[in-house]
Steps between C-alpha positions, in 0.01 A plus 500: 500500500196737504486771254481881562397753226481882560457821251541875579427806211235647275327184396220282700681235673274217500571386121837468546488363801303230402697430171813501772322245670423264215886523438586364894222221454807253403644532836211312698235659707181409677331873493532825373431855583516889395495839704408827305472874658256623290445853394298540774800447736316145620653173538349248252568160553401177320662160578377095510621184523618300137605620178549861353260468316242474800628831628421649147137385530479725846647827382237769390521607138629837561776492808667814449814603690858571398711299788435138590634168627395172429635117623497159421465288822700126574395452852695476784368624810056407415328309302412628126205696586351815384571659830868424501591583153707804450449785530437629906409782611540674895186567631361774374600378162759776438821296443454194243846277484603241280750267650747170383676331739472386912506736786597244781384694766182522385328332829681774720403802289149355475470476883615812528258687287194287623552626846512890381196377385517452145284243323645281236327440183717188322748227643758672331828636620460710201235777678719513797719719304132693390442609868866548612534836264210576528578529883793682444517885547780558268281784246724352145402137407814410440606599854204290680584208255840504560467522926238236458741263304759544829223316697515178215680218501490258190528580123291719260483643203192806522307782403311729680195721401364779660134670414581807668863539332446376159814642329697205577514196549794332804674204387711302715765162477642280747542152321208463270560727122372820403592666198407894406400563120588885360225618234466879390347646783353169637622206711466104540619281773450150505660201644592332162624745169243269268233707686664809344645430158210600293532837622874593592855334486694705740461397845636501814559217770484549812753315778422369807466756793414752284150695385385717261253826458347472181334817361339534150821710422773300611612289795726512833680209642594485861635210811253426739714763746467788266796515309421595126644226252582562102354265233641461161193397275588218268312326252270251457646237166190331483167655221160500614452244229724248680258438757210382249388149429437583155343224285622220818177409749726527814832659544652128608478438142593815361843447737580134410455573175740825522768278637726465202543888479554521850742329484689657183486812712611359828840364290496824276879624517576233731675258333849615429615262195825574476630389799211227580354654785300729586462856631290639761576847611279513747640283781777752530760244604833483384656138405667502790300554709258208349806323565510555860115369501522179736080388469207623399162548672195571318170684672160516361118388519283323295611423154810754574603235746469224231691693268734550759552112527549459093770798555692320779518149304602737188815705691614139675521347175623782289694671753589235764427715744280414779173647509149433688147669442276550832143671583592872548193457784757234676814684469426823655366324804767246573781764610677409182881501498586730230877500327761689338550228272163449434306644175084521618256568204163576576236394257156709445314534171334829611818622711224561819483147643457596883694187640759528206529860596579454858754272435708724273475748739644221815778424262648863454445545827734283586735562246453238237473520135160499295384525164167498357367337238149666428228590193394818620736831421529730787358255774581485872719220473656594177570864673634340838712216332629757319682262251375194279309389226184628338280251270376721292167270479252779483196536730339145669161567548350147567602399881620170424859579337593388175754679306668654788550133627679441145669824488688445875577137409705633175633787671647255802642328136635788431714588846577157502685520184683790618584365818652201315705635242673745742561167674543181328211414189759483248337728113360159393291464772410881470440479125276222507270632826475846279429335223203314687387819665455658164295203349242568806283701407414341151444147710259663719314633223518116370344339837218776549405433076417179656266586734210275373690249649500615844132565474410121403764432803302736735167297465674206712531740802166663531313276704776373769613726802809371510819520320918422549753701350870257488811624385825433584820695548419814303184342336356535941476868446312464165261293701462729785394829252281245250331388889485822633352648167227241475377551864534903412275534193278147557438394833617171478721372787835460339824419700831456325767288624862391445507162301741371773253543802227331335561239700516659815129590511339662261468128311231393775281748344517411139208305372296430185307826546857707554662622182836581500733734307862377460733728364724307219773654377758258263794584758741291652232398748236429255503129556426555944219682391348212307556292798311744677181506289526108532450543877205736432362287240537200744247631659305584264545880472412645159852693364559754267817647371687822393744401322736509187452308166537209514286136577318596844516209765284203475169578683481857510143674470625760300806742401599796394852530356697875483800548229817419603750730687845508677396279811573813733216676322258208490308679788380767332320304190358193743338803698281664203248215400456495906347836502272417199384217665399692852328770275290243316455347789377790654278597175329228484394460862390855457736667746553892482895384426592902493370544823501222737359483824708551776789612353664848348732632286783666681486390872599825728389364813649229724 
């Protein structure tokens, strides 16, 4: 969740840390710090609570020194404070470290320490790991970081600076991302490749157990025991470029409105026409042996684990085969059953999801199955699933997901068409579901060209605190990301519920002051949901509508009507004017909707 930056070579570090940090803002932080050895061979340090930009203000005009580290902090263990941002330094303010993740036996090491008498500057597990090599007598800092790591317990993904050996810089990851950028005769390392794509493409990722010595002149990888690893650079797809806002004021906007090319690259060479299916390489399964698929289970967080629950009602439907979407936070703790006739996918836009991660890993451990369906080339969970689908979306830079939300829901469209033709959706059914996914991206473009709409709508939600999301069969999972993006980007307390259990509670809460949301497709079940805005407007809730053409209900407050697709698809049109409406929302109760509070981008800790 927090970011890490680091540069070692011929130029000063502290511009491009900095400009690394700026990139990593999108990921959610509460402070922010830098580490320099200057020329001197001294330790500079500068770090406060809030924004970037408030570390900028503290760093003297000329901070000169060719090997640096710098963080972005989401806390964990301490408050946001200036004393527990990032980073810490041992005692006699030798060894600075920069550290993501949760070392869970913090309180033991901490104990341990105090009584040899040292005396503990922030709340932080973090400095822990500042005192423990400093402590060690191992003479090579990888050597005293690597025999301090044997004393941790938890996840982390780190780097390590030290004044009196400034030719390198010791990265380490257990759990929590770090990936090593090659320049000519220079190095980068940062926890996220946007913090490194404006000044090389060829990186390396590092796994899990493993670390890194990073030299101006190249790089070696090692386990935590000693072993020496070999790294294949790869590289990085994405421009510099890609991660601008260009002429947008926030990158929500920029994403919405980059939706409809999104998703002409997520279905790029996808849709195989002459047979009325399509064709996905990357799942690496035979037809029969998606034939011998009995159910499938679905992992992710967030709006992964929404898009996991559009997926599941898309493969029963399409594929008649069936399939469930959980919490990957749930399933790894519930000593899951796993199966050998069971196909898991794990869901993550940035492929790093901690609890999404850990699950993967639970399910090959016991033998199962597991794809990955993830934005982000080269990722953890992209590298340990092995097999699966890439959207293609290009970077997501605002926290609250957008695109990639889009992108998974059509490429769960497009297994699910796979999955059915090997089985029984007869070429009709395949021609017309191809033909829809084609028309999608020219019917986004078509909803977000009405987006003055949704802003007049938006002015009816700004001074409540309260708002329902309703949907019913797949409509309920349209409702849960339009809820969950509202309370994201805007504040507002919005709760989404099935149409069907209305009834069974959440009714005693709807009142004249309570607007709700009901999500209207003209399905088969179009005529229950009237029925259930009669219940809301019984007592007398305001209700709007998403919904298709067509004469809205008698009573409504307002609607908003998407073009017409195949039913199957109707998900992924009802969902767009939903994240319009949270970012207006948002704008106009003058949220910071790229950044909100609380939350970040890519969660890598429990």
């Amino acid at each position: 969740m927090c970011g890490i930056v680091g540069y070692i070579g011929k130029r000063d570090a502290a511009p491009i840390l900095m400009e690394g940090l700026h990139r990593l803002e999108y990921r959610g932080y509460d402070s922010a710090g830098i580490a320099v050895v200057d020329r001197a061979g001294g330790l500079r340090l500068a770090k406060c609570k809030g924004r970037v930009r408030e570390l900028e203000k503290l760093l003297p005009q000329r901070l000169r020194g060719s090997a640096g580290i710098a963080h972005t902090r989401w806390a964990t263990h301490g408050e946001p404070s200036d004393r527990n941002a990032h980073p810490h330094c041992d005692a006699g303010s030798r060894i600075a470290v920069i550290h993501n993740g949760i070392i869970e036996n913090a309180s033991a090491l901490r104990a341990r320490l105090e009584a040899a008498g040292v005396c503990f500057r922030s709340d932080t597990d973090t400095e822990i790991l500042a005192h423990l090599i400093a402590a060690m007598p191992e003479a090579a800092l990888d050597a005293a970081v690597r025999a301090a790591l044997r004393m941790v317990t938890g996840t982390y993904g780190l780097a390590v600076l030290d004044a009196a050996r400034p030719d390198a810089i010791v990265v380490a990851r257990n759990g929590s991302p770090v990936v090593l950028g090659i320049g000519e005769r220079e190095m980068f390392l940062a926890s996220d490749p946007a913090a490194l794509v404006r000044h090389t493409r060829n990186v390396v990722y590092l796994d899990d157990g493993e670390m890194a010595l990073v030299r101006a002149d190249g790089f070696e990888t090692s386990t935590l025991d000693g072993g020496a690893t070999v790294k294949t650079p790869s590289t990085i797809s994405w421009t510099n470029e890609a991660f601008d806002k260009g002429d947008f004021p926030h990158f929500m906007k920029k994403e919405i409105a980059e939706q409809p090319e999104a998703v002409r690259r997520t279905l790029s060479g996808r849709l195989e026409l002459r047979f009325q299916t399509t064709h996905l390489g990357g799942i690496e399964l035979a037809a029969h042996e998606l034939l011998e698929i009995r159910r499938i289970k679905i992992l992710g967080c967030g709006s992964a684990y929404i898009a996991g629950c559009v997926g599941a009602h898309l493969i029963e439907q399409l594929a008649r085969v069936p399939a469930h979407a959980e919490p990957a936070s749930e399933f790894r703790y519930r000593n899951p059953v796993v199966e050998r006739d069971t196909l898991y996918i794990a869901v993550s836009q940035s492929g790093e999801t901690f609890d999404t991660l850990a699950a993967v890993q639970e399910i090959k451990r016991k033998g199962g199955r597991v794809l990955g369906i993830v934005n982000v080339v080269g990722s953890t969970i992209g590298r340990e699933c092995g097999r699966g689908i890439y959207l293609h979306a290009g970077p997501e830079v605002a926290v609250v997901s957008t695109k990639t939300f889009t992108c998974t829901s059509v490429a769960f469209a497009l297994f699910a068409i796979q999955l059915g033709r090997i089985r029984d959706l007869s070429t009709a059914h395949g021609g017309r579901l191809l033909d829809a996914l084609a028309a999608l991206p020219e019917q986004i473009e078509r909803i977000i060209a009405r987006e003055a709409e949704i802003v007049r709508l938006a002015e009816k939600f700004i001074g409540g605190e309260h708002v329902f999301f309703v949907g019913r069969s797949a409509g309920h999972a349209v409702a849960m990301e339009g809820a969950l993006k509202l309370k994201e980007v805007s504040y507002l307390h919005a709760e989404a519920c099935s149409a069907a259990e209305l009834k069974h509670g959440p009714l005693a809460l709807i009142t004249p002051e309570t607007p709700t949301i009901v999500v209207l497709p003209r399905d088969d079940l179009f005529h229950k949901n009237v029925s259930t805005i009669e219940e809301i407007r019984a007592r007398q809730g305001p209700v709007f509508v998403v919904t298709h053409p067509g004469e809205p209900p008698a009573g409504v407050e307002g609607a908003f009507d998407v073009p017409t697709s195949e039913p199957e698809l109707d998900p992924l049109l009802l969902n767009i004017p939903l994240q319009l409406l949270a970012y207006h929302v948002a704008l106009q109760r003058s949220c910071d909707i790229d950044k909100p509070r609380n939350l970040a981008k890519s969660v890598t800790v429990e």
